[in-house]
MARBA-3410 file (N, C-alpha, C, O; in Angstrom, 1 decimal):
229
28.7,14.9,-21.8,29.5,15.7,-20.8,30.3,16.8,-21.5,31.2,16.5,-22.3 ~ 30.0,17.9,-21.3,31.1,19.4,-21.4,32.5,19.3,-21.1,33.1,18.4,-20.5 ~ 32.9,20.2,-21.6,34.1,20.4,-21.0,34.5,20.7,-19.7,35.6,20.3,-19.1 ~ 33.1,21.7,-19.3,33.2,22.2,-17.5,33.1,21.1,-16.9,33.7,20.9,-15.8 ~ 32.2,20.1,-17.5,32.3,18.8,-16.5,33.4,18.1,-16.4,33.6,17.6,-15.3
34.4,17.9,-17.4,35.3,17.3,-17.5,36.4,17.9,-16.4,36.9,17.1,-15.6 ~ 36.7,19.2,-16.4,37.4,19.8,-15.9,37.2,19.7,-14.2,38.2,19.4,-13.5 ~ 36.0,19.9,-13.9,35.7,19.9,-12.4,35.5,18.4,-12.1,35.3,18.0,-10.9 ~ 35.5,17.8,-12.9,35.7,16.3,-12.6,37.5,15.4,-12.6,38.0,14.4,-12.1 ~ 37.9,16.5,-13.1,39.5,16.6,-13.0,40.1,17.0,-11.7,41.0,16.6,-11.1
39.5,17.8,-11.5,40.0,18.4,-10.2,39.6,17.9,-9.0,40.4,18.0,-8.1 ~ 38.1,17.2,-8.6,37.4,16.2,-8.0,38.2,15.2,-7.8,38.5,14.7,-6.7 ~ 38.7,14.7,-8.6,39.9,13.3,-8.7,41.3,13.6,-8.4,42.0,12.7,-8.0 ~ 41.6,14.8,-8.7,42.9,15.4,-8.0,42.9,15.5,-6.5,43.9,15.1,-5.9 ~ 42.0,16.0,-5.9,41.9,16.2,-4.8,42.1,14.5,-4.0,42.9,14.2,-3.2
41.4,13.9,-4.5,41.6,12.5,-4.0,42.7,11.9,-3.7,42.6,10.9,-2.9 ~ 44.1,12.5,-4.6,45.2,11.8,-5.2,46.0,12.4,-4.7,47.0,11.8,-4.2 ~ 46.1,13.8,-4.5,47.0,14.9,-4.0,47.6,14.7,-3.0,46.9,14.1,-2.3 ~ 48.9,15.0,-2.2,49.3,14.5,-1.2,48.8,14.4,-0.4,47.6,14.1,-0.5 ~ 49.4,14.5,1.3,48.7,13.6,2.5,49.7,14.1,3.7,50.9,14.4,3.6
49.0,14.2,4.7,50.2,14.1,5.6,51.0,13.8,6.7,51.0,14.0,7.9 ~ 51.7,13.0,5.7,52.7,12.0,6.3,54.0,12.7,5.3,54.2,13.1,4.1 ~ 54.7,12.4,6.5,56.1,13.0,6.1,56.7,12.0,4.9,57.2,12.3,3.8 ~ 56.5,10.9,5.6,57.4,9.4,5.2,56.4,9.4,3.8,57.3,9.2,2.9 ~ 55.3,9.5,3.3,54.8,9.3,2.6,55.3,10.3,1.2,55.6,10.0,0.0
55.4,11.5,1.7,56.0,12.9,0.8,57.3,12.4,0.4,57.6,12.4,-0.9 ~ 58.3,11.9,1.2,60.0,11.6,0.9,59.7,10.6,0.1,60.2,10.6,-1.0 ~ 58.6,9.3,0.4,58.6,8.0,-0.2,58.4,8.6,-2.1,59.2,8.4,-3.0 ~ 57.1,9.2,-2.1,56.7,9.7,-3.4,57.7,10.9,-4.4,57.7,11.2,-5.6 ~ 58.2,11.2,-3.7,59.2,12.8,-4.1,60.3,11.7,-4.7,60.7,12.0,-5.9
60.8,10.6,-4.3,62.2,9.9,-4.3,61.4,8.9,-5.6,62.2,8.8,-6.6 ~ 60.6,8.4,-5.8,60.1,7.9,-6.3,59.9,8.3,-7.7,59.9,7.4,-8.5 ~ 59.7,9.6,-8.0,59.4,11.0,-9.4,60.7,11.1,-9.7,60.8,11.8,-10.7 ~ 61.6,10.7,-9.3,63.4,11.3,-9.4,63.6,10.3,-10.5,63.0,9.2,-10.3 ~ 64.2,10.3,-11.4,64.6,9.8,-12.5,66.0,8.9,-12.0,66.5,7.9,-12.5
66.4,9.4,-11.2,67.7,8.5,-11.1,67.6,7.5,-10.3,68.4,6.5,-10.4 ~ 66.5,7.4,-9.1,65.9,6.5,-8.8,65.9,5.2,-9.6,66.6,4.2,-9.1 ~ 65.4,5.1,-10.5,65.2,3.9,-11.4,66.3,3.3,-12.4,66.3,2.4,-13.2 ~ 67.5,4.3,-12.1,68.9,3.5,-12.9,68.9,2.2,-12.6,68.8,1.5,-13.6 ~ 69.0,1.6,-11.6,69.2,0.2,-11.7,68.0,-0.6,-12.7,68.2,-1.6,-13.4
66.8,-0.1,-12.6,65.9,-0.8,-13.8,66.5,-0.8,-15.2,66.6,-1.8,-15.9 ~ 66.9,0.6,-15.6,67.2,1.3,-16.6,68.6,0.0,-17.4,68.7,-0.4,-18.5 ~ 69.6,-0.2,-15.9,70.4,-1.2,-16.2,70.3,-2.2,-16.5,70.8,-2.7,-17.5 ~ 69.2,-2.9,-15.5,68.5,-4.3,-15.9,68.2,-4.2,-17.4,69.0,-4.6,-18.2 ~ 67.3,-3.7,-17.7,66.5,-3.5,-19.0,67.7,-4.1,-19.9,67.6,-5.2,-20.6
69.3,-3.0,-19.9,70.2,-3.1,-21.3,70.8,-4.4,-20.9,71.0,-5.3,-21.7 ~ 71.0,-4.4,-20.0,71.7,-5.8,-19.1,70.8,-7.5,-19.9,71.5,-8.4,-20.5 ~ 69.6,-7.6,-19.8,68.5,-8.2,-20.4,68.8,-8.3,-21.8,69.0,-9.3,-22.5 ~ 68.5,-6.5,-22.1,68.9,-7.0,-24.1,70.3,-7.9,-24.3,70.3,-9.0,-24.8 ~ 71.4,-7.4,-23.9,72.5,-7.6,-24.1,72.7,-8.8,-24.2,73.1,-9.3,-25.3
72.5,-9.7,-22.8,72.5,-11.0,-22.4,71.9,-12.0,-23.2,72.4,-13.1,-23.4 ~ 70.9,-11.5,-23.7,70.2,-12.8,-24.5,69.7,-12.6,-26.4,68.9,-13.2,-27.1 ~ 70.9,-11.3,-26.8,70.3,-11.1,-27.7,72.5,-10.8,-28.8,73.5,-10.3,-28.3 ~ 72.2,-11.2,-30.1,73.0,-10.9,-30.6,73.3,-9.5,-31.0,72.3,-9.0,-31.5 ~ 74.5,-8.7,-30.9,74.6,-7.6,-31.4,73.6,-7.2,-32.7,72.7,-6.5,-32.3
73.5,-7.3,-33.5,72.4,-6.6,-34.7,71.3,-6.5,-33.7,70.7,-5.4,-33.4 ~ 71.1,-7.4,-33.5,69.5,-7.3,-32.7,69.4,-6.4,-31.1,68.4,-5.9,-30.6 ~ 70.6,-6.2,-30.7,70.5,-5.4,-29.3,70.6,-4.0,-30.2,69.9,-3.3,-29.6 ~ 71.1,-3.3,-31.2,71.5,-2.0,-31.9,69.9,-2.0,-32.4,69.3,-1.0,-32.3 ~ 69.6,-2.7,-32.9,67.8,-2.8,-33.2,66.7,-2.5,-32.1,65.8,-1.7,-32.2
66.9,-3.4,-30.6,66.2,-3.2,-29.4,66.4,-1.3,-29.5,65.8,-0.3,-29.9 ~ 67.6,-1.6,-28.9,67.7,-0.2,-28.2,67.3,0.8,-29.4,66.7,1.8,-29.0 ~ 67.5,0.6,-30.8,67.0,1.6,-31.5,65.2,1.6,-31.5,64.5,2.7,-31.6 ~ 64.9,0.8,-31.5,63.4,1.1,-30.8,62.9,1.5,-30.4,61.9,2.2,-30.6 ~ 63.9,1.1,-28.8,63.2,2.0,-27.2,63.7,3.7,-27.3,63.1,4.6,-26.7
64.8,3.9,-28.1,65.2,5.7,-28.4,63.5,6.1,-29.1,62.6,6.9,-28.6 ~ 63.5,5.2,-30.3,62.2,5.6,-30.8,61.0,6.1,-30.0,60.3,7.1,-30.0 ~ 60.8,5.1,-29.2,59.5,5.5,-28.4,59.9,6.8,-27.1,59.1,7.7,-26.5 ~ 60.9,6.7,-26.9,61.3,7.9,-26.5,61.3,8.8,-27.0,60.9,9.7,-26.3 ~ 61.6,9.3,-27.9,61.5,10.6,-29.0,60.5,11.2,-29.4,60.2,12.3,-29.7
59.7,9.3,-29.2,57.9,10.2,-30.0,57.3,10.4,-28.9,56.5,11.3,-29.1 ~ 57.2,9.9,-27.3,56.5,10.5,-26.6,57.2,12.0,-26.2,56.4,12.9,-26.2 ~ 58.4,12.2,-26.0,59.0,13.4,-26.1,58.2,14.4,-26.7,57.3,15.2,-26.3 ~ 58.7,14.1,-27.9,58.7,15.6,-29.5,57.1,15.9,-29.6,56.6,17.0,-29.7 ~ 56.4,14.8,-29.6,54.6,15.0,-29.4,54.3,15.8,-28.2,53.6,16.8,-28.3
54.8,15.5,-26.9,54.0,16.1,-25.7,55.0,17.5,-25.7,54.6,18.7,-25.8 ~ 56.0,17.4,-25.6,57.2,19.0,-25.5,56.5,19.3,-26.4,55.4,19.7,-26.3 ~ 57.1,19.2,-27.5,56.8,20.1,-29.1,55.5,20.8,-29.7,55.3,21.9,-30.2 ~ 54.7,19.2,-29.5,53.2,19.7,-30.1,52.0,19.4,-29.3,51.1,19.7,-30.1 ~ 51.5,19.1,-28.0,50.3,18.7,-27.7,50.4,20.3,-26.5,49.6,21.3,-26.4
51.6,20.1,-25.8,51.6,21.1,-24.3,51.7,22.7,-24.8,51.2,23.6,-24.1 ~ 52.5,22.9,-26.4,52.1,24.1,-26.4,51.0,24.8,-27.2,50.7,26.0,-27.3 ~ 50.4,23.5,-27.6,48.9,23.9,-28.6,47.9,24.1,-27.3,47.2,25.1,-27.1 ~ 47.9,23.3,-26.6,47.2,23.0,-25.3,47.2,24.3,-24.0,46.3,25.0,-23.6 ~ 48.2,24.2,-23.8,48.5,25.1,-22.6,48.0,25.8,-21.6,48.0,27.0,-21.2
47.4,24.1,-21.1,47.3,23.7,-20.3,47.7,24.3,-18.4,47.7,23.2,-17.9 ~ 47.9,25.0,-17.6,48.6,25.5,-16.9,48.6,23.7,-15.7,47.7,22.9,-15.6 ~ 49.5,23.7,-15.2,49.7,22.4,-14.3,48.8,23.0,-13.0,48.7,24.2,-12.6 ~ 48.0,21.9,-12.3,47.5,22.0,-11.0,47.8,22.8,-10.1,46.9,23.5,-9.6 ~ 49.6,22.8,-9.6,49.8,24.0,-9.2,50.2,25.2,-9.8,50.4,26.2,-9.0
50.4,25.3,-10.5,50.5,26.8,-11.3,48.7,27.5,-11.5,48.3,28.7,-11.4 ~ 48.1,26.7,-11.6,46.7,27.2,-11.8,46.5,28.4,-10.6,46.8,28.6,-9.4 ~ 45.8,29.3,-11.9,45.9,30.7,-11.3,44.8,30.9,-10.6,45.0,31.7,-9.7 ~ 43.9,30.5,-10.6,42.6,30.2,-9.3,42.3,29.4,-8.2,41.6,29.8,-7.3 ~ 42.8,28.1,-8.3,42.9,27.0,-7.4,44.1,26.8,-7.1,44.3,26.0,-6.1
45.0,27.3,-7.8,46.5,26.9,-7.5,47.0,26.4,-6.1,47.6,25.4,-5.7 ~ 46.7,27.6,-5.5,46.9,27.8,-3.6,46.5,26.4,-2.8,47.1,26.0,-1.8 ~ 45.1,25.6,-3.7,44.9,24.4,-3.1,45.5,22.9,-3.2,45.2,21.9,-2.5 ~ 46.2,23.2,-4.0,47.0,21.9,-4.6,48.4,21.9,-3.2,49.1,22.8,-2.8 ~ 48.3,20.6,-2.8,50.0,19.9,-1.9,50.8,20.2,-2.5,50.7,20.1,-3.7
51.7,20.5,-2.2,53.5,20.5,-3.0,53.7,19.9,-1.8,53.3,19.8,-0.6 ~ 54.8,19.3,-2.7,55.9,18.5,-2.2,57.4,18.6,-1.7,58.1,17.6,-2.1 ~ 58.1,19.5,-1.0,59.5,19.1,-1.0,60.0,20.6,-1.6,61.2,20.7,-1.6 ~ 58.9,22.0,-2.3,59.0,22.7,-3.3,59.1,21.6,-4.8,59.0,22.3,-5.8 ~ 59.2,20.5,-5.0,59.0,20.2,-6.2,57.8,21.1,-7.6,56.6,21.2,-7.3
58.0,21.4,-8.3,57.2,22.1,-9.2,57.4,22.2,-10.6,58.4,21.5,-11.0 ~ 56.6,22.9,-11.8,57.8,23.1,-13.0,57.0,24.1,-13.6,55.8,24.0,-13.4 ~ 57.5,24.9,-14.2,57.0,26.1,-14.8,56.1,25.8,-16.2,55.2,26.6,-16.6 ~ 56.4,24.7,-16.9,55.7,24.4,-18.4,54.3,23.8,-18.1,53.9,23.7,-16.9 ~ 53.7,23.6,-19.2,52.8,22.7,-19.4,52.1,21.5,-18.6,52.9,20.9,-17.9
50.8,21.0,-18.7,50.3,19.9,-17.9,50.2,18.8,-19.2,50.8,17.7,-19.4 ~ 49.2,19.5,-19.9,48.7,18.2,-20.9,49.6,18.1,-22.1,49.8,19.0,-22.9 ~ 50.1,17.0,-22.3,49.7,15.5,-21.3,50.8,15.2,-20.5,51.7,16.0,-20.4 ~ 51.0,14.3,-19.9,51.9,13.7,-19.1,53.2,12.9,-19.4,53.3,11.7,-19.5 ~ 54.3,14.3,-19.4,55.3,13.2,-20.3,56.0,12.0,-19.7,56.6,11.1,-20.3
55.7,12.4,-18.3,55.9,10.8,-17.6,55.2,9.6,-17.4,55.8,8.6,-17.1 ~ 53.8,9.8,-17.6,53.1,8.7,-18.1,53.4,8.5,-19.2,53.9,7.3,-19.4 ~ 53.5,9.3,-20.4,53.7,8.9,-21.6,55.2,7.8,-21.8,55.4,6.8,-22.5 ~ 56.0,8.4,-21.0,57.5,7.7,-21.5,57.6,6.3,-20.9,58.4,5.5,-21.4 ~ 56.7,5.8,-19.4,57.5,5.1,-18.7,55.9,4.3,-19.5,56.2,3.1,-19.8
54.9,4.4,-19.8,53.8,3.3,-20.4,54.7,3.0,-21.7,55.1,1.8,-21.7 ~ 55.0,3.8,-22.9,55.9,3.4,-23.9,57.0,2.5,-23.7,57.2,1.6,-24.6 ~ 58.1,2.5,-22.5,59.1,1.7,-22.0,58.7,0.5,-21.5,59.2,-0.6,-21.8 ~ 57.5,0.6,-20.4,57.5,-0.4,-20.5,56.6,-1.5,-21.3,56.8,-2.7,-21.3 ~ 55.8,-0.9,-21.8,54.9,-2.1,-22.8,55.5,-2.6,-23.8,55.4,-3.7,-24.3
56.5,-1.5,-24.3,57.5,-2.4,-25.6,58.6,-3.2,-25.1,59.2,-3.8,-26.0 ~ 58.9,-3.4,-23.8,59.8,-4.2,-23.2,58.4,-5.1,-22.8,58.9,-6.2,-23.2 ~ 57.6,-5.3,-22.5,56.4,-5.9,-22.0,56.2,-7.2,-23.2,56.0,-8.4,-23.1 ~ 56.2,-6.3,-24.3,55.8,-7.0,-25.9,57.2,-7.7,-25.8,57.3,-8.9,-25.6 ~ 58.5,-7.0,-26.0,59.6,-7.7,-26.6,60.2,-9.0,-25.3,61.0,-10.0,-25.6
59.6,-8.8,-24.0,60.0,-10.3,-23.1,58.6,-11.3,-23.1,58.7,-12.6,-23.0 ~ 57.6,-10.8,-23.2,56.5,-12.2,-23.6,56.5,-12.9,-22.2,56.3,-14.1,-22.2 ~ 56.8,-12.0,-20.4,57.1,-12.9,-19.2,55.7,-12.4,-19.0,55.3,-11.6,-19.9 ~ 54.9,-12.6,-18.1,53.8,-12.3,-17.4,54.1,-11.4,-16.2,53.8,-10.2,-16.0 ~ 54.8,-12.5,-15.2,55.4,-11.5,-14.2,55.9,-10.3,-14.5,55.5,-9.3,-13.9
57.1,-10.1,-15.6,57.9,-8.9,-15.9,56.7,-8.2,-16.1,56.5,-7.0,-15.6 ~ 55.9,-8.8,-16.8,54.9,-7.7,-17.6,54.5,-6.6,-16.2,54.7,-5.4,-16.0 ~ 53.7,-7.7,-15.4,53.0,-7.4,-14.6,53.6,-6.2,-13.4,52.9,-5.4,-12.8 ~ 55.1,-6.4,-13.5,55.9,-5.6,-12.8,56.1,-4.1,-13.8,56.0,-2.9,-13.3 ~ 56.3,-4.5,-15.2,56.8,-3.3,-15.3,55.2,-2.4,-15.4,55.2,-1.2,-15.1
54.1,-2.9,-15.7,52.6,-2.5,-15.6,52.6,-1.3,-14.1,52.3,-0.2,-13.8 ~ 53.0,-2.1,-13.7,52.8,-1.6,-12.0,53.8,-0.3,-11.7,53.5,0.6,-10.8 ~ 55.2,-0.2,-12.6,56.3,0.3,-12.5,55.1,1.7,-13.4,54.7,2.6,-12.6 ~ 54.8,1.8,-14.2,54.2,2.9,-15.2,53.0,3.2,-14.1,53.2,4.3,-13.6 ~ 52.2,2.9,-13.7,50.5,3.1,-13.2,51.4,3.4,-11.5,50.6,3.6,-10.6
52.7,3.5,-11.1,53.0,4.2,-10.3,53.7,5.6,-10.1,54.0,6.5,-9.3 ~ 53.9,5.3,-11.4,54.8,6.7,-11.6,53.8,7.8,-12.4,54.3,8.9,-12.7 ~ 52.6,7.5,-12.7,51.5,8.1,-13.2,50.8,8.7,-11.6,50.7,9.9,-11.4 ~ 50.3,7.8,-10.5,50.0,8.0,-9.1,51.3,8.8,-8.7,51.1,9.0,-7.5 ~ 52.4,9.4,-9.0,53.2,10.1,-8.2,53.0,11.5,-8.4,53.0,12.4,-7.7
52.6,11.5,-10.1,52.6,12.9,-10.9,51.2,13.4,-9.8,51.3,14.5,-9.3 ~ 50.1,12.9,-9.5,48.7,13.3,-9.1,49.4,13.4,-7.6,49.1,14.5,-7.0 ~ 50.0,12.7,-6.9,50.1,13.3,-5.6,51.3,14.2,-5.8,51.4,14.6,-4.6 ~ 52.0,14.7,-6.3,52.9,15.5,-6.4,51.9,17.2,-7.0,52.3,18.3,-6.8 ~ 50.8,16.9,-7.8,50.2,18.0,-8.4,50.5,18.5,-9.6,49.9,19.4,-10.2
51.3,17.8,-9.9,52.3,18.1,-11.1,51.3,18.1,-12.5,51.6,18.7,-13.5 ~ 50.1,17.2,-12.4,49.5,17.0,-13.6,48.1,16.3,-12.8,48.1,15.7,-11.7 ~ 46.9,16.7,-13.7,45.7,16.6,-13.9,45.2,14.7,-14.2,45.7,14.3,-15.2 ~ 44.5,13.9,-13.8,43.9,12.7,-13.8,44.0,12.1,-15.4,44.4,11.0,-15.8 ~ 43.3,13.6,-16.5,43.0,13.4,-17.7,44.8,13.6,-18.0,45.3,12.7,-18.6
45.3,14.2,-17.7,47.1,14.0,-18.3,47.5,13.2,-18.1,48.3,12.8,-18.9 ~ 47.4,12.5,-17.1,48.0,11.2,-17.2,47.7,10.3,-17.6,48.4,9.3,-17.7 ~ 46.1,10.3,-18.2,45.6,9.2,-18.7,46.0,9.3,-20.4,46.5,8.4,-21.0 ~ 45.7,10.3,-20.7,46.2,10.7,-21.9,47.6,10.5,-22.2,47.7,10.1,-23.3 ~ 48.7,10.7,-21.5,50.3,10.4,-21.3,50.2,9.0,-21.4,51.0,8.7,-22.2
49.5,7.7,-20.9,49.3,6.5,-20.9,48.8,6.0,-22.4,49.5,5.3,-23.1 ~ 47.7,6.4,-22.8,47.4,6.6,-24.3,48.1,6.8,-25.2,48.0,5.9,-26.1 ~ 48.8,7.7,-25.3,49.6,7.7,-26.1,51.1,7.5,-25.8,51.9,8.1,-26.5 ~ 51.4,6.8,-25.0,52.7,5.6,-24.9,52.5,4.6,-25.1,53.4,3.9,-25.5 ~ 51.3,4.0,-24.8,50.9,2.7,-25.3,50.1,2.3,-27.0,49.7,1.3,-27.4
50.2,3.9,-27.6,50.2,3.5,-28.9,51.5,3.4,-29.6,51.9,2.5,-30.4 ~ 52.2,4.4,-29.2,53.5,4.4,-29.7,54.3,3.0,-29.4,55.0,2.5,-30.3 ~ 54.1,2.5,-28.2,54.6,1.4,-27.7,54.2,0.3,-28.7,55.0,-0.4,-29.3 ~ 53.1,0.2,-28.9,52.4,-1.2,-29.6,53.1,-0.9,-31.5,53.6,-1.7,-32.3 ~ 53.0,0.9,-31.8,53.7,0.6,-33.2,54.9,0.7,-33.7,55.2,0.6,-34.8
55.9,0.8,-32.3,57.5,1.0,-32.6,57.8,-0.2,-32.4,58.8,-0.5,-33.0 ~ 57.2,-1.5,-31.5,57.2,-2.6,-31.9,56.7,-3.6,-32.7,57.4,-4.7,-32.9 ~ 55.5,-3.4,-33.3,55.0,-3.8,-34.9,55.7,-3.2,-35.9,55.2,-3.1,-37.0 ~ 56.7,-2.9,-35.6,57.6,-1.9,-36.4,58.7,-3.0,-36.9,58.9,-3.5,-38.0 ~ 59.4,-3.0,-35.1,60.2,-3.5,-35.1,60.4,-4.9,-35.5,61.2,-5.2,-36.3
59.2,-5.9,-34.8,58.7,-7.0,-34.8,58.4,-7.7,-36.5,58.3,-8.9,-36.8 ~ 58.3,-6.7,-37.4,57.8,-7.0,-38.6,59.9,-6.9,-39.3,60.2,-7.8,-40.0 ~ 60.5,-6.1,-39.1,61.8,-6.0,-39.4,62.2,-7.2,-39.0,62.1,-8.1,-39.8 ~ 62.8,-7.5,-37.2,63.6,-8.6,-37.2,63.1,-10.1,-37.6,63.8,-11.1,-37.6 ~ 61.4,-10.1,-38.2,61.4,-11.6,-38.6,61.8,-11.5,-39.8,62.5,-12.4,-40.1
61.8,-10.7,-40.6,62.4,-10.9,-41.9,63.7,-10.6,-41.8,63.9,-10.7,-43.0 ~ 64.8,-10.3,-41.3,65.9,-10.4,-41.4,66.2,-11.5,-40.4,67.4,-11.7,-40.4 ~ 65.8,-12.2,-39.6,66.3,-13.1,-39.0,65.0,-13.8,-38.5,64.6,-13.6,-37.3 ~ 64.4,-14.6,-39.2,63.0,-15.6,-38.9,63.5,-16.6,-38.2,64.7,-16.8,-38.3 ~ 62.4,-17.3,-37.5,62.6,-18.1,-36.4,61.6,-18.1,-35.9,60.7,-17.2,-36.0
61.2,-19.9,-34.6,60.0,-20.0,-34.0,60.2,-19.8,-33.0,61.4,-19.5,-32.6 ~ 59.1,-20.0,-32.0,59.2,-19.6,-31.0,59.9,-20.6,-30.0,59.7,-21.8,-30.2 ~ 60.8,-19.9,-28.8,61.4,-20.8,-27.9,60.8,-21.9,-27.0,59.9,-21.6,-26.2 ~ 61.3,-23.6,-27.1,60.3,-23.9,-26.4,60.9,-24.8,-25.2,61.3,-25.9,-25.1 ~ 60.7,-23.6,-24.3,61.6,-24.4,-23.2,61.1,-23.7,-21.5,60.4,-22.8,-21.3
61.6,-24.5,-20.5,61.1,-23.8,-19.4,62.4,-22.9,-18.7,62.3,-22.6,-17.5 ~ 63.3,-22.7,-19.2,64.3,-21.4,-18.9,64.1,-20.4,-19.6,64.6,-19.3,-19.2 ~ 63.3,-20.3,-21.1,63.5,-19.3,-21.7,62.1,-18.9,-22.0,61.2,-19.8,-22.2 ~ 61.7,-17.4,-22.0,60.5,-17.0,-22.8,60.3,-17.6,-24.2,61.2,-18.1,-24.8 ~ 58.8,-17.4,-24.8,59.0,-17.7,-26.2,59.8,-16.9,-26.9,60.3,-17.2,-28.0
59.9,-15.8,-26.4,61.0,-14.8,-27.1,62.4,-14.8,-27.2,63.0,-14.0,-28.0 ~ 63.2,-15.9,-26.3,64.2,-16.2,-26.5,64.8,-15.4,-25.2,65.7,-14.7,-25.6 ~ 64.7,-15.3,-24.0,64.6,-13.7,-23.0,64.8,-15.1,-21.8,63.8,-15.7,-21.5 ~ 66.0,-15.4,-21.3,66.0,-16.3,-20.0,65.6,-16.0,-18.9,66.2,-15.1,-18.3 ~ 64.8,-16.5,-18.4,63.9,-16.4,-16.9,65.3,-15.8,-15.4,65.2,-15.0,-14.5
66.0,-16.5,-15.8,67.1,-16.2,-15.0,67.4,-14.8,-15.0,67.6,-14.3,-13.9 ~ 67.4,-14.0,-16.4,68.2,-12.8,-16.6,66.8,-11.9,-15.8,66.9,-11.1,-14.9 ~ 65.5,-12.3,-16.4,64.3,-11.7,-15.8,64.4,-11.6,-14.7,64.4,-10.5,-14.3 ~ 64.5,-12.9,-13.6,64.6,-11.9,-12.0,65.6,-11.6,-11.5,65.8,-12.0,-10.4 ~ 66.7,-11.0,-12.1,67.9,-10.2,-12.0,67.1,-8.8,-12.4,67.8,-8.0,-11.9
66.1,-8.3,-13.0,65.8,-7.2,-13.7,64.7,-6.9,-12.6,64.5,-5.7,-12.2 ~ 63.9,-8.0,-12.2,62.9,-7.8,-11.4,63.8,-7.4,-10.1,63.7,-6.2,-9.8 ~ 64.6,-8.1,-9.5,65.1,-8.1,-8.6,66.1,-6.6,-8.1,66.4,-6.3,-7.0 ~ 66.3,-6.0,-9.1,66.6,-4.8,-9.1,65.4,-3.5,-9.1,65.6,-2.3,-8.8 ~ 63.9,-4.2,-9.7,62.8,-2.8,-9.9,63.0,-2.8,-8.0,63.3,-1.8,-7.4
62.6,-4.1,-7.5,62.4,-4.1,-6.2,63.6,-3.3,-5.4,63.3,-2.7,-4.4 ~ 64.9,-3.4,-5.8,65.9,-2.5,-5.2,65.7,-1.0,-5.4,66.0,-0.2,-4.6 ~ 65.1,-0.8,-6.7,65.1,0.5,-6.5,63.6,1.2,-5.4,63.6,2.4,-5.0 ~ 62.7,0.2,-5.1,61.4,0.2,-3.8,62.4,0.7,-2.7,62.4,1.9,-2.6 ~ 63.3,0.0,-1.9,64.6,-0.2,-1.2,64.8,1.0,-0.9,64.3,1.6,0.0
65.5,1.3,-1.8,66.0,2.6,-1.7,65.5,4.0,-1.7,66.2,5.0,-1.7 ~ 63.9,4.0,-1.8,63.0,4.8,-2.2,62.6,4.6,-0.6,62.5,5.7,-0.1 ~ 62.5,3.7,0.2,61.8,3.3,1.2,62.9,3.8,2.5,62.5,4.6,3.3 ~ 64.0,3.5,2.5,65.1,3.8,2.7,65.3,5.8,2.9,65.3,6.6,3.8 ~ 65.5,5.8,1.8,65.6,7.4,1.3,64.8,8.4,2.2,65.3,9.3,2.9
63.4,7.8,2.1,62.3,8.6,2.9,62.4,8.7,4.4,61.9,9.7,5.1 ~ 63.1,7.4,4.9,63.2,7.8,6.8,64.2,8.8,6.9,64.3,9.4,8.0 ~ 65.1,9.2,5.8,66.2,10.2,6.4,65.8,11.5,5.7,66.7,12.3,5.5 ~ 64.4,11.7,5.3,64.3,13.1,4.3,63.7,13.7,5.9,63.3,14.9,6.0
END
């Protein structure tokens, strides 16, 4: 496969993804892309370390998750979007006109890759690795592979950018916690938890659907939001 194939195979799949119209559907997805949307996760998350972990080890968590933030950052800003440059779906200067917007939502930089796939696959797979729950997992899984579906109906980025933004959050993810993972057993070794309140990780089920219990608040409020846009 070429490049031209790739490309018009990109845009084939965009079209699929791209908005729709439904009012409630544009407010639902627009409120959804909003970063502040997800503070209450963002709380849960520190709320979670805090609760079940001693200070050394919560200044260690969180120095992690900065990490995986920095490197999907400084890689996609710094070095892949301006080597690349890429023009976004709607900025594209030939098809541009065919791409949905949303709300005027837009952004003048770069498409490839997707720094919102990249940040929210990174956040949550190393929180994914560091609670060892299934459900959480499965929640925060769903939390990233939605917010990747918002960038394609918003237009904001290409099928291949977000797949690629996923790729590389989930490398970074797997080695800022082999990172980490290999640090806190040697400074603080230990087996695994064996109990039915706690993950093997030491992570209480209890504090977990307080965390879950809030991804769903932020649905709420997303769902909410949208009848009054």
């Amino acid at each position: 496969m070429d490049l031209q194939s790739i490309i018009d195979a990109d845009w084939e799949l965009l079209s699929s993804f791209n908005g729709s119209d439904s009012v409630f559907l544009d407010g639902f997805i627009s409120t959804l892309t909003w970063g502040w949307t997800w503070l209450p996760l963002y709380i849960g998350w520190l709320y979670l370390v805090i609760k079940n972990n001693e200070l050394p080890k919560v200044i260690a968590i969180i120095s992690a998750v900065a990490c995986c933030l920095l490197l999907t950052a400084v890689v996609d800003g710094m070095i892949v979007k301006p080597l690349v440059a890429r023009p976004r779906p709607l900025n594209d200067p030939v098809f541009g006109h065919l791409v949905d917007t949303v709300h005027g939502i837009h952004s003048s930089d770069y498409s490839f890759f997707s720094a919102h796939s990249a940040n929210t696959m990174g956040q949550a797979l190393f929180f994914s690795l560091l609670v060892r729950n299934s459900l959480f997992s499965c929640a925060m899984m769903s939390w990233t592979l939605l917010n990747g579906y918002t960038r394609l109906y918003l237009g904001m980025h290409f099928p291949s950018d977000v797949l690629a933004g996923f790729t590389w959050g989930a490398i970074v993810a797997v080695s800022v916690y082999t990172v980490y993972y290999i640090i806190e057993r040697k400074l603080a070794p230990k087996g695994n938890y064996i109990s039915t309140q706690y993950t093997k990780t030491g992570f209480s089920l209890v504090d977990i659907d307080i965390v879950l219990c809030l991804y769903v608040a932020c649905f709420i409020f997303a769902l909410i939001k949208a009848l009054f846009i």
